[in-house]
C-alpha positions as CSV (number, residue, x, y, z in Angstrom):
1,X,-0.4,-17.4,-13.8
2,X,2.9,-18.8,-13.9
3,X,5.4,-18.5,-10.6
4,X,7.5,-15.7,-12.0
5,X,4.8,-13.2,-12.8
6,X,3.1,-13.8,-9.5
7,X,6.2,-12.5,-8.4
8,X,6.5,-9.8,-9.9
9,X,3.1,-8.7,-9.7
10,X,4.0,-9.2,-6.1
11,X,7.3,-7.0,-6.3
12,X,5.0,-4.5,-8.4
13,X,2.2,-3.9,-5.4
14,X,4.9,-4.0,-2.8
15,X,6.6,-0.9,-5.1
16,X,3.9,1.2,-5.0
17,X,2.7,0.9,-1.8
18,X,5.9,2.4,-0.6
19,X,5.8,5.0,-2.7
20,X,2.6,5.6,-2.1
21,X,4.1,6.0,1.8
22,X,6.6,8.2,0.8
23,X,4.6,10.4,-1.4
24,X,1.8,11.2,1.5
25,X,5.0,11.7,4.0
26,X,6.4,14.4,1.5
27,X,2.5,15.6,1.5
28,X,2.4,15.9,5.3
29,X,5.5,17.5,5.4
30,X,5.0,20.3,3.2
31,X,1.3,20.6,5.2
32,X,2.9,20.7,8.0
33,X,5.5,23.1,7.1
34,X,2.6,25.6,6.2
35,X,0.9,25.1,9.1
36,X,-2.2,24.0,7.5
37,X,-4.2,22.0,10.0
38,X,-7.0,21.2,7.9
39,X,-4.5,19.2,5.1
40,X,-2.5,17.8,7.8
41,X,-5.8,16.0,9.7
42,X,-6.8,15.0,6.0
43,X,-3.4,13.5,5.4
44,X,-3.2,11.6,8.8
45,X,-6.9,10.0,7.6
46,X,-5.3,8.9,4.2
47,X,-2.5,7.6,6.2
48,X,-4.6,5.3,8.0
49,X,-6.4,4.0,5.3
50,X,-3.2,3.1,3.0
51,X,-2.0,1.5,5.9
């Protein structure tokens, strides 16, 4: 694999790991919001493991 597409394979993980972060934060927002405890503990357990 040439230099360039490491790079943006790279740029590519980095991208989706954010949103990844963003999208559960939504997520435990909206749980949160409804009070559902259940959803939030499950969302704080995904948290942990995306990093």
């Amino acid at each position: 694999m040439n230099k360039n597409r490491q790079e943006a394979v790279k740029k590519a993980a980095q991208a989706h790991q954010i949103n990844m972060q963003r999208n559960l934060q939504r997520r435990l927002e909206a749980a949160q919001a409804k009070g559902d405890e259940a959803l939030i503990r499950q969302l704080e357990a995904e948290a942990k493991y995306i990093g």
